[in-house]
N, C-alpha and C positions, 0 to 999 in steps of 0.2 A: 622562285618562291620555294620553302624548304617544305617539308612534310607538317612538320607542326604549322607553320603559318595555313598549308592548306584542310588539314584538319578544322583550324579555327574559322575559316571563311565558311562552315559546314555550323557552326554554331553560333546561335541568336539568343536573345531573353525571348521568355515564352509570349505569344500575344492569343486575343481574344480567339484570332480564328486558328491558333491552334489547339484549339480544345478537343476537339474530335480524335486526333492523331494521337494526344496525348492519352485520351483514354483507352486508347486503343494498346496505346504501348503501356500502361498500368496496368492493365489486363493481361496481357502478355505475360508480364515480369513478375508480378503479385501476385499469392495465392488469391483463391476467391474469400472475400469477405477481409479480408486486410485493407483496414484502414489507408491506405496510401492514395484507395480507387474510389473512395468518398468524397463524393463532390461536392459535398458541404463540408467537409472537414477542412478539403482543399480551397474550398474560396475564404472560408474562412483564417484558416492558417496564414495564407500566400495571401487575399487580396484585403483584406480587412487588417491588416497589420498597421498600426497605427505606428510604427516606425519607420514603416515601406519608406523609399525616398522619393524623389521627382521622376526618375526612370520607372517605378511600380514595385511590383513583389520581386524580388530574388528568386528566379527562375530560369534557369538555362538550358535548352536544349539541342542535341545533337540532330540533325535533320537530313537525311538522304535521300532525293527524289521522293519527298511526301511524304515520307516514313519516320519518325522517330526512334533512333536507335541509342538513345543515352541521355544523359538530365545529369543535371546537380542541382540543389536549392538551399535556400538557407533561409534562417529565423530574424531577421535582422532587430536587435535591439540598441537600448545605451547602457555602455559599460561607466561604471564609476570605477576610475581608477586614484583613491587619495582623493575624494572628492569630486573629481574633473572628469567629465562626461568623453567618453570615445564612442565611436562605430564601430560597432561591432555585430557579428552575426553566427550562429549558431549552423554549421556544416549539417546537412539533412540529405536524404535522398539520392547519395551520387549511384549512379544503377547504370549500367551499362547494357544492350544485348548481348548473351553469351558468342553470337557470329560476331561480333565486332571488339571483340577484348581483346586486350594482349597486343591494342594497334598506338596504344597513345593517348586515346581518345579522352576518358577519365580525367589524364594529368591536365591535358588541355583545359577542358570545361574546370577541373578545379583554379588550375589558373587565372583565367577569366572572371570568375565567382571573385575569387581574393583581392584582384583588383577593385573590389565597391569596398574593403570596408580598412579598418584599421586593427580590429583584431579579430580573430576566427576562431571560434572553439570547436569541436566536436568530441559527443562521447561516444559510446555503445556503436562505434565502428566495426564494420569487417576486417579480416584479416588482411585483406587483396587492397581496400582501403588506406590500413593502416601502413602498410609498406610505400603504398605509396606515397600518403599523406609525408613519412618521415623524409622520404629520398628529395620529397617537393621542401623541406627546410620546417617542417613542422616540430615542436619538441612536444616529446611522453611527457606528462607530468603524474603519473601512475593511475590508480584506479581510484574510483570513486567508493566510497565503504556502504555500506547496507546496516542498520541497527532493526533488530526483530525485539519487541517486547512481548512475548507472552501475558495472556490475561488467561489460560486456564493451563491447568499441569500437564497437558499432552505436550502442547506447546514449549514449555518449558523442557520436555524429556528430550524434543526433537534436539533442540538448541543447544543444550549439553555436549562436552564429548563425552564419547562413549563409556568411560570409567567413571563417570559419573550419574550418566542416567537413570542410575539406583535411586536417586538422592533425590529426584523433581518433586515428588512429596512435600520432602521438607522445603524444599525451597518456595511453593506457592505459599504455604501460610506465610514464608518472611515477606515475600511482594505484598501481600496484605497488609501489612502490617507497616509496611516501606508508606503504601498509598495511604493506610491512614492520615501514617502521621503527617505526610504532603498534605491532603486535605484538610487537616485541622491547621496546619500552618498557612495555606491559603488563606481559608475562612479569618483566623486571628489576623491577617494583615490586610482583608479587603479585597480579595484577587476574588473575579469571577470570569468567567466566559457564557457571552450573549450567541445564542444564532441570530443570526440576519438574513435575510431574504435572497439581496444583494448587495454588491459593495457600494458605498457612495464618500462626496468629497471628503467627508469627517477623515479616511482614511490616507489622507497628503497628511497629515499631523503625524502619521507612523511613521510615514518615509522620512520626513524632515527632520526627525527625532531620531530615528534609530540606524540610516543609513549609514553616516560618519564613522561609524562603528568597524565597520565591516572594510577594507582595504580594496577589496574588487568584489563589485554587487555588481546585477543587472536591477534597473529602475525596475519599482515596485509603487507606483502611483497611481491615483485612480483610474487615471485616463489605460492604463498598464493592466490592472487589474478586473478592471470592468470587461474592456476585448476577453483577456484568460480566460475570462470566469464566467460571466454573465452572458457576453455576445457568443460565447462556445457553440457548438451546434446542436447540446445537449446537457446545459446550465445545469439542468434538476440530481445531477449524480455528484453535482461539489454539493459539498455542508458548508457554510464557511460562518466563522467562529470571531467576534470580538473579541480581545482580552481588556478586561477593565481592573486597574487598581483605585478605589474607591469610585469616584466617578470619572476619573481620565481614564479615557481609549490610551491605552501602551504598546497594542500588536493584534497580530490577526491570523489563525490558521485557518487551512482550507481541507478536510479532510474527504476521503473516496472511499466507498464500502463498495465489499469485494467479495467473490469466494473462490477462490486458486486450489486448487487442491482438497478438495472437501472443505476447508479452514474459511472462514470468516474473518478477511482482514479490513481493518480499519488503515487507509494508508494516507500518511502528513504529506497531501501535494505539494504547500505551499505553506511559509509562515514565517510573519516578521517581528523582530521586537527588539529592543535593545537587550545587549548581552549579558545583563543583569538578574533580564525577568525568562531567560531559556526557559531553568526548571519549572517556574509556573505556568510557562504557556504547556510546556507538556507534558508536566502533570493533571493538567485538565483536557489536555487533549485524550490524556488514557482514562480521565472519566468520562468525559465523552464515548469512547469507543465502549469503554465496558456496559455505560447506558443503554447503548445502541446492541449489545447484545454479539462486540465481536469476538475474536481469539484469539486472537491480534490484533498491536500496534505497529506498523512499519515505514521505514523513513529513510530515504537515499542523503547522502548529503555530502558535497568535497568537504565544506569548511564553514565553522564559523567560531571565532574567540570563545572558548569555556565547552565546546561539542562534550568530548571523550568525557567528562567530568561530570556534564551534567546529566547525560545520557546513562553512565554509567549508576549513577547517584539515584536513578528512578527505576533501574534491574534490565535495564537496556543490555541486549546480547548483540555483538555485533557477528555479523554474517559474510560468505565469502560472497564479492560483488563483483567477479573477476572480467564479467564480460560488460562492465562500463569503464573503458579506458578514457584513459581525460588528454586530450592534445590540443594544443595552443599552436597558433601563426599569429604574429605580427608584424606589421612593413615598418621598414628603419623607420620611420618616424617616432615609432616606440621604443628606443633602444631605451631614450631615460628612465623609461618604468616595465626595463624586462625583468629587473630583479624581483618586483614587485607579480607580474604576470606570469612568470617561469614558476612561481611557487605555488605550488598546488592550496596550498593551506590558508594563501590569501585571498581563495575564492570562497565568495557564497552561493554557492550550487542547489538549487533543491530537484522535487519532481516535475515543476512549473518551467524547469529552462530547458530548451532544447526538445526532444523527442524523448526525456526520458521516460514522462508518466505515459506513454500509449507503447512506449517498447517494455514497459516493466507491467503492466496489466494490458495484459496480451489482446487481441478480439474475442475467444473464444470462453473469456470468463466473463460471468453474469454478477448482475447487481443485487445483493441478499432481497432487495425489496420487492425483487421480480421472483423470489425463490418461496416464501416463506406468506 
């Protein structure tokens, strides 16, 4: 038997009775108060995935004489590639013991992980990760961008270079002036945005409408939506947002208020609509936020037809995002649509996939509504 095969005879999917061990090794590995050792976060994430398969949650770990010394997990969803649904799953949590690094261990359990699905993504990777993610046959497909909209003139000074930040002055009264006229051109065609409570079925009428659009989406349905958002462990901190033209439902954002750095941000978790109606959905999504009294609008995003244009078209400043790397795996069965997967630009990414919205609003920032 070779090293790797006995490495792997050390590793299982996670079951009920290893919960103990396991928090014991979250503890370990995790600072205090980091989300990773929330055990509602975790039954939630891992067992409540209404994508899980027949085997359970995508959870692996390394187990020595009692001890967990290593994990990987993943987010398993459905990827639409051109339409047509694949398995796919979202790379999360591979953590090793620092005694036990540098043995193999990592490649293994990823290994193993990559065998349940058909394509694997992960962003906002470690470096130690990422060397090995590549060596294991994964491709960069570069980073994912950041867009900051200032809603008051500090904001806009930050954002600026530096030989400019004379000028933030002038530049707030033009975003006024920008928002205007978006709102008067809303209002003239019938666009509004409803709050809602929570999602319900009305919202299969967005996906079935506006998915086709998009080249590679992760499903966005209610049955999708509902877990995200509603079943969370902690619903009451999404807004989430209708968008109506006249009386048809068209899309849907989901927004998170925040404060980072002294600043009050308004941040777009989530949001669907056909690539038509972009500018209107986030043009009221920065009324929203200025309603709510933020200083910011902020929005992660790989891809979507019309981004850079429309973003740019509402005073959208994009930001450096250097530490959300974007990597793709896929097993030969996808060779027909690598072209399609290998291309960064053909994904629609947001804050909703993956671990991005709990690794980009950290634990230790609070909710404006608990401050004020």
């Amino acid at each position: 038997m070779g090293y790797r095969e006995r490495i792997g005879r050390q590793i299982r999917r996670l079951r009920e009775e290893d919960l103990p061990a396991l928090r014991d090794f979250l503890h370990r590995e995790y600072r205090a108060g980091a989300i990773h050792s929330d055990e509602r976060h975790h039954r939630w994430l891992f067992d409540d995935n209404p994508d899980n398969g027949a085997e359970g949650p995508q959870y692996w770990i390394y187990q020595k004489e009692g001890t967990i010394h290593g994990q990987q997990a993943g987010i398993p969803f459905a990827l639409f590639v051109n339409g047509a649904a694949r398995r796919a799953s979202w790379a999360i949590n591979l953590k090793v013991t620092p005694a036990y690094q540098m043995r193999g261990i990592g490649g293994v359990l990823s290994e193993i992980y990559l065998r349940d699905n058909e394509v694997t993504a992960a962003v906002n990777v470690t470096e130690a990760a990422r060397k090995a993610f590549l060596r294991a046959g994964w491709e960069f497909l570069g980073r994912i961008p950041k867009y900051v909209r200032p809603l008051r003139t500090a904001g806009i000074r930050a954002g600026l270079p530096g030989a400019l930040r004379g000028l933030a002055p002038l530049f707030y009264p033009l975003l006024l002036v920008v928002d205007g006229w978006w709102w008067s051109y809303l209002r003239l065609h019938g666009f509004r945005m409803e709050p809602v409570a929570a999602f319900d079925p009305r919202i299969d009428q967005v996906w079935n409408e506006a998915s086709d659009a998009y080249p590679v989406v992760g499903r966005r349905d209610y049955t999708r939506l509902r877990w995200r958002f509603d079943a969370a462990p902690d619903p009451r901190r999404y807004h989430r947002f209708y968008l109506f033209q006249g009386g048809r439902l068209s899309g849907y954002a989901v927004l998170r208020y925040s404060i980072r750095n002294g600043r009050r941000v308004a941040v777009v978790v989530d949001f669907l609509c056909p690539p038509r109606l972009l500018r209107a959905l986030f043009a009221l999504c920065l009324q929203q936020a200025r309603h709510a009294g933020m200083d910011d609008l902020q929005t992660v995003m790989c891809h979507c037809p019309g981004r850079t244009g429309t973003l740019l078209s509402l005073g959208f400043l994009q930001r450096d995002s250097s530490e959300h790397e974007f990597l793709v795996h896929y097993g030969k069965e996808e060779d027909v649509t690598r072209h399609l997967l290998g291309n960064r630009h053909n994904w629609f990414v947001t804050m909703a996939d993956c671990d991005l919205e709990w690794m980009f609003l950290r634990e230790h920032e609070t909710e404006p509504e608990q401050q004020v």
